[in-house]
Structures are given as structure tokens and as C-alpha cells.
N, C-alpha and C positions, 0 to 999 in steps of 0.2 A: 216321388215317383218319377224315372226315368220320363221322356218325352221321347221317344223312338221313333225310328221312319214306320215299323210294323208292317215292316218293316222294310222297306224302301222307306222298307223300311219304308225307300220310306220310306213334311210332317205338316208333312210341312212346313196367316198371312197375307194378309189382303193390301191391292198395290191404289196408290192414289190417281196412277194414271188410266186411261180407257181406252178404249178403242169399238169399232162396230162390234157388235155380236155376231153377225156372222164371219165376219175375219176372225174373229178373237177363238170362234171355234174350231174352225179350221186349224189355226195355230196351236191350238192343245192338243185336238187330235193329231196332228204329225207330231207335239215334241211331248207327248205325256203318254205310255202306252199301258192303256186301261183294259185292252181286252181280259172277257177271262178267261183264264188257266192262262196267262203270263206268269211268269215265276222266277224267281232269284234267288240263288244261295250265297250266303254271304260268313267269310271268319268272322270272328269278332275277339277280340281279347282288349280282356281288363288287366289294364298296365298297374292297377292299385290293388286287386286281388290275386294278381298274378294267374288269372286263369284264361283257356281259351274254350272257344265255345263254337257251334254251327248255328246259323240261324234261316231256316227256310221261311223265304215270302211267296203265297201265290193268291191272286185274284182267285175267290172261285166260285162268285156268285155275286145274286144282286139282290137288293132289298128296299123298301120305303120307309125313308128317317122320320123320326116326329113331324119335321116341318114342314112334309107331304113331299121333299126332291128323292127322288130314285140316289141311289150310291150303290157302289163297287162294293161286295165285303171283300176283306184282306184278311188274311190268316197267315198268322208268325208262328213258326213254333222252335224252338231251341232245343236243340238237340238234347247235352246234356243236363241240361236243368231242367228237361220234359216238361217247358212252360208252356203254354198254349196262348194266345190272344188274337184278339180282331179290332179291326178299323175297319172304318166306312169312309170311303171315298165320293166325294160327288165331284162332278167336274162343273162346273157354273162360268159362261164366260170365256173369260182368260186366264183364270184358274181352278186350280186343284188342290180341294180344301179335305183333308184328312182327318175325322173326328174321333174319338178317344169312346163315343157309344153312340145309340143313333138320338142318342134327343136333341142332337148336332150345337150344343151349345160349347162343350170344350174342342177347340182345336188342338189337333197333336199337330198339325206343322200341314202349309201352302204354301204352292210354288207358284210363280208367276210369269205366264207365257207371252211372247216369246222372251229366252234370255237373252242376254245381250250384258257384253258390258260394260259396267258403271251402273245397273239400272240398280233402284235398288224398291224396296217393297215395306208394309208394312203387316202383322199378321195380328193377333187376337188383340193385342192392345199396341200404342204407342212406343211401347219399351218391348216390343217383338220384334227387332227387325232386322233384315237379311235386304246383303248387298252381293251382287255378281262382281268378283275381286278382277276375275282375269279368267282368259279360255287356253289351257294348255294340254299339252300331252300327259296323259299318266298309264303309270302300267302296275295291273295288278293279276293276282293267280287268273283270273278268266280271258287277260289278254291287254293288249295296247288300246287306249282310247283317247281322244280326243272330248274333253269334258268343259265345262265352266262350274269352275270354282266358286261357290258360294259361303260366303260366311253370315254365319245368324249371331244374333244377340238377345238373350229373351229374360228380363228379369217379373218377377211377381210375387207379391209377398215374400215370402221368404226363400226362395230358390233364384237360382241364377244359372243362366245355361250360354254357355260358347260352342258352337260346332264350325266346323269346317268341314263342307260338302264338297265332292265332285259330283257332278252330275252329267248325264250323255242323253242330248233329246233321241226318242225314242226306242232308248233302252233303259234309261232310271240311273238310279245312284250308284257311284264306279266307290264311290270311297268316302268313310266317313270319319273325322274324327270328333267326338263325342267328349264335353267335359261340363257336369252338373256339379253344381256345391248348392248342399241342401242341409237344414236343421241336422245336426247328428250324423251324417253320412255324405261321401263326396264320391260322383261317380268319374270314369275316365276309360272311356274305351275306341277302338279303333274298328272300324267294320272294313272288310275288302270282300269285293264281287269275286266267287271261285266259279259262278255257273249260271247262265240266265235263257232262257226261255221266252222267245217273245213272239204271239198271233199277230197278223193282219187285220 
């Protein structure tokens, strides 16, 4: 099963450094933008199926996870493949922990605020981890941005996953390259920001 932003995508990761809580909040809210009805449309194409696709994200609601914390729900839905799904986001801290349903035990993917680079992070287990490479320009259909690069590395049982992020604090992910190898199937896609939407 793909591990998607869901999409920011958004995945998310949890980091071994700290900081105050009340700084730490501060710092999410300006670079992680959770409000709802925030929204992002994104291409996406699979270089291994040869196909492309639309992918809409928006916040559009809130809800309480198993583990009693309030989260964001996030709703993906893909154009041509009429898929539908949700994530639950909660923001704790100094990050932004993104779960796969709400009884918040699998992580789809956490970021960790503020970036910077060199930092690097750790998420569901030891062999999940994501490093902020470098902060550079990139330019995609929605426009020119200034991002930091992040690459993840997440292997478990039998799946193995490489991505390379861009990311823009308080607009979300500019650009993703996406490559899973799993039992039987190997996924490989590229997502680009075409349109985003974002509240105060």
C-alpha cells in the first residue's frame, strides 16, 4: 500500500530533538498550514504505468482520534481513478503527525518543525527517517517557490520506500518524488502542485 501525503498529501516521524511547547507551537502554526478548507491540487504521474492523474487535498474538518487528541480530517480524492481517502492530522508540539485511520497507531508520514538544514528526524520506527537535504528554488505548474528539500527513507517488513520532498512552510508540499518497492508490485510517481488554497 502506497504511504501518500493524502495528500500533502501530504506523511509524513517523530524528531529526537525538543524544544518549549510553547515555541514549538508557534513554529507549526506559521510553517504547517492546517486551517480548514486549505486545499491543494496536485499532477501526479506514474512513470511505471505510464499514466497521469489529478489529485485534490483539502482539510475539511475535525475529529477526535482513539487516543482522545483532536485532528484535522484530510480528504484526497483522484480524479481519474474516482478514489477517495482520509487522513487525520494532529499537530502535537513541534510536529505534524499524519495517521493512515483514527485509532492513530499507523503513521502515514511527520514533519518536523521548524526545518532547517541538515536537521534530520525520525518517524514510526528507527528505519523511518527523513533529512532536510538543502533549501532551493523550484518551479512547478502553480508557480516559483522557495522550498526545503527533504528526503525520507522508510523501510518495514517487506516494503521499502525513497521519496524526495519539496516543501514551502506555510503552503505544504511543492513537489514530490514518490518510489515504493513492495512484495509483487513497485510503485514510482511524481506529484506537482498545479493550485493551492490556503486560510489564515
Amino acid at each position: 500500500m502506497e504511504i501518500s501525503f493524502n495528500g500533502l498529501l501530504f506523511y509524513f516521524i517523530l524528531c529526537l530533538t525538543s524544544c518549549s511547547k510553547g515555541n514549538a507551537n508557534n513554529e507549526q502554526i506559521q510553517d504547517f498550514p492546517d486551517a480548514i478548507g486549505n486545499s491543494w491540487t496536485y499532477n501526479v504521474f506514474d512513470s511505471i504505468k505510464h499514466i497521469s492523474d489529478t489529485e485534490f487535498v483539502k482539510i475539511i474538518g475535525t475529529t477526535t482520534l482513539n487516543n482522545g487528541m483532536n485532528s484535522k480530517i484530510i480528504r484526497t480524492i483522484n480524479y481519474f481513478s474516482a478514489d477517495t481517502t482520509f487522513t487525520y492530522l494532529e499537530t502535537s508540539g513541534n510536529r505534524a503527525i499524519f495517521y493512515l485511520n483514527k485509532d492513530a497507531k499507523d503513521y502515514n508520514k511527520v514533519y518536523q518543525f521548524p526545518l532547517k538544514e541538515n536537521t534530520y528526524w525520525f518517524g514510526e520506527n528507527l528505519l523511518d527517517t527523513n533529512k532536510v537535504i538543502s533549501k532551493e528554488n523550484i518551479i512547478v505548474p502553480a508557480g516559483s517557490f522557495i522550498a526545503y528539500k527533504i528526503h525520507r527513507s522508510y523501510t518495514v517488513t517487506n516494503v521499502g520506500i525513497n521519496e524526495t520532498e519539496w516543501y514551502t512552510p506555510k503552503i505544504g508540499m511543492i513537489k514530490r518524488d514518490y518510489y515504493e518497492r513492495n512484495i509483487g508490485f513497485t510503485i514510482k510517481k511524481t506529484y506537482e502542485l498545479v493550485y493551492y488554497k490556503i486560510h489564515d
